[in-house]
N, C-alpha and C positions, 0 to 999 in steps of 0.2 A: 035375520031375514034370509031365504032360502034363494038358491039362485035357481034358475033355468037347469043349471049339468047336474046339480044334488038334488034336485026336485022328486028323483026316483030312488032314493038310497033304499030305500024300506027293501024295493026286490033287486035291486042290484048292487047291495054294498056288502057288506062283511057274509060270511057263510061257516055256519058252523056245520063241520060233517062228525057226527060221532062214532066213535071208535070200534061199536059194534055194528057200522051201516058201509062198511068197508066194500070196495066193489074185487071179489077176486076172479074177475073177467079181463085177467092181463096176462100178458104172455110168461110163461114161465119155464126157470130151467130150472136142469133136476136138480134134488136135493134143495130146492127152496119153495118158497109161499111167498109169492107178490101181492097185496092187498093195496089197491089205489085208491085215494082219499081227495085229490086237487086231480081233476081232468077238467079239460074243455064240457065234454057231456056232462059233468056231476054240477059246474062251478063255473063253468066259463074262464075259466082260465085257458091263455092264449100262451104265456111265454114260458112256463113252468109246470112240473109233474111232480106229485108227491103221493107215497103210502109208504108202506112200513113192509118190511120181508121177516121171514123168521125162518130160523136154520136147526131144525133138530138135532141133541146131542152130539157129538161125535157123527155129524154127515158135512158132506164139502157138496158143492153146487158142480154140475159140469163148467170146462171152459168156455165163456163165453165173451161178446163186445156189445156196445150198445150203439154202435155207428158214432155218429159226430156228435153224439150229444156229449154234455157233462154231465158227472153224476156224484154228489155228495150223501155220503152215510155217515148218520149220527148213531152211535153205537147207544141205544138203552139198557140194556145189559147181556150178559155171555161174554164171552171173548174172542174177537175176530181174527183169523189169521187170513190176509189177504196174499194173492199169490198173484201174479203177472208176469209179461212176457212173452217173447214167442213159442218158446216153453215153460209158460209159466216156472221162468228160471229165479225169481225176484219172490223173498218173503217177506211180511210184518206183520205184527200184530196188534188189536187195537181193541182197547176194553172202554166199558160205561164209562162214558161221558167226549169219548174220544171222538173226531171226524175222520172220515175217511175220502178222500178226494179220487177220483177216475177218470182222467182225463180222455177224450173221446178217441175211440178206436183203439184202445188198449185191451189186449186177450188179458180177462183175469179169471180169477177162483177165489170164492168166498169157500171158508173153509171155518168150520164150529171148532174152536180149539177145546173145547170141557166135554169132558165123556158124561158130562150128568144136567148142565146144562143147557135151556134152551138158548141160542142167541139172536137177539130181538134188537134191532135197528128201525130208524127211521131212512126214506131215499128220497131224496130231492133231483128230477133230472131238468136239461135246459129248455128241453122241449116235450110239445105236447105226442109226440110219436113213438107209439108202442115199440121201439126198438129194442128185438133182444135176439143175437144172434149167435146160437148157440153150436161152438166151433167144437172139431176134433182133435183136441189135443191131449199128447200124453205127457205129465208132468216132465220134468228130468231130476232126476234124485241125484245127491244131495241138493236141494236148494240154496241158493244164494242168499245167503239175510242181509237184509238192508233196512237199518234203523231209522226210524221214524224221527230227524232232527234237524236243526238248524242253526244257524250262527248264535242264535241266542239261549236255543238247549241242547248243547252236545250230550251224544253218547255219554252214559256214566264211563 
């Protein structure tokens, strides 16, 4: 039997957006492609942001932050070398099937490590606000590497 609060599921429950009806009416920095798929306008979503970026060949994004949100990238495939910092002094890289976390107000750089491939990610942020604020920064060469690991999978 149906209650009173599901009575409406039909237009306010699940929402499929397909992958060719992407909205790319979002803020963007250089060197990337933002495609939004979970908005408030699309979907009603209140506490959470999702679409997909994509990074041609051999191009890196300007530096940039997203304010206080968080922001989760699921790598589908390419190879991502992510860079941060106040000089974007901080490197990793992170291939298909990998997450990539960014915690809020951290300067980074998405950066396409394959001169031949595209690299195609999914982006999950914590809120509904177009935050993308694209700073002036100049790398600092050599970069710092810093391995992607933890108590349970060290560094080879």
């Amino acid at each position: 039997m149906r209650s009173e609060s599901n009575s409406n599921w039909r237009d306010h429950g699940v929402k499929i957006i397909p992958g060719s009806q992407l909205d790319l009416n979002t803020p963007q920095s250089p060197g990337m492609m933002r495609a939004a798929a979970i908005t408030h306008a699309r979907v009603g979503a209140s506490k959470l942001w999702a679409g997909t970026v994509s990074i041609d060949a051999n191009a890196k994004t300007g530096a940039h932050h997203h304010g206080e949100l968080e922001s989760v990238i699921y790598v589908v495939s390419g190879r991502a070398r992510m860079r941060w910092g106040e000089n974007l002094e901080f490197v990793a890289e992170a291939g298909p099937g990998d997450f990539i976390y960014v915690p809020p107000f951290v300067p980074h750089q998405e950066i396409n490590a394959s001169k031949t491939e595209v690299l195609s990610c999914v982006v999950v942020r914590s809120g509904q606000d177009p935050i993308v604020i694209n700073l002036d920064i100049e790398p600092a060469e050599p970069p710092e590497e810093v391995y992607w690991v933890d108590p349970i999978h060290p560094h080879p």
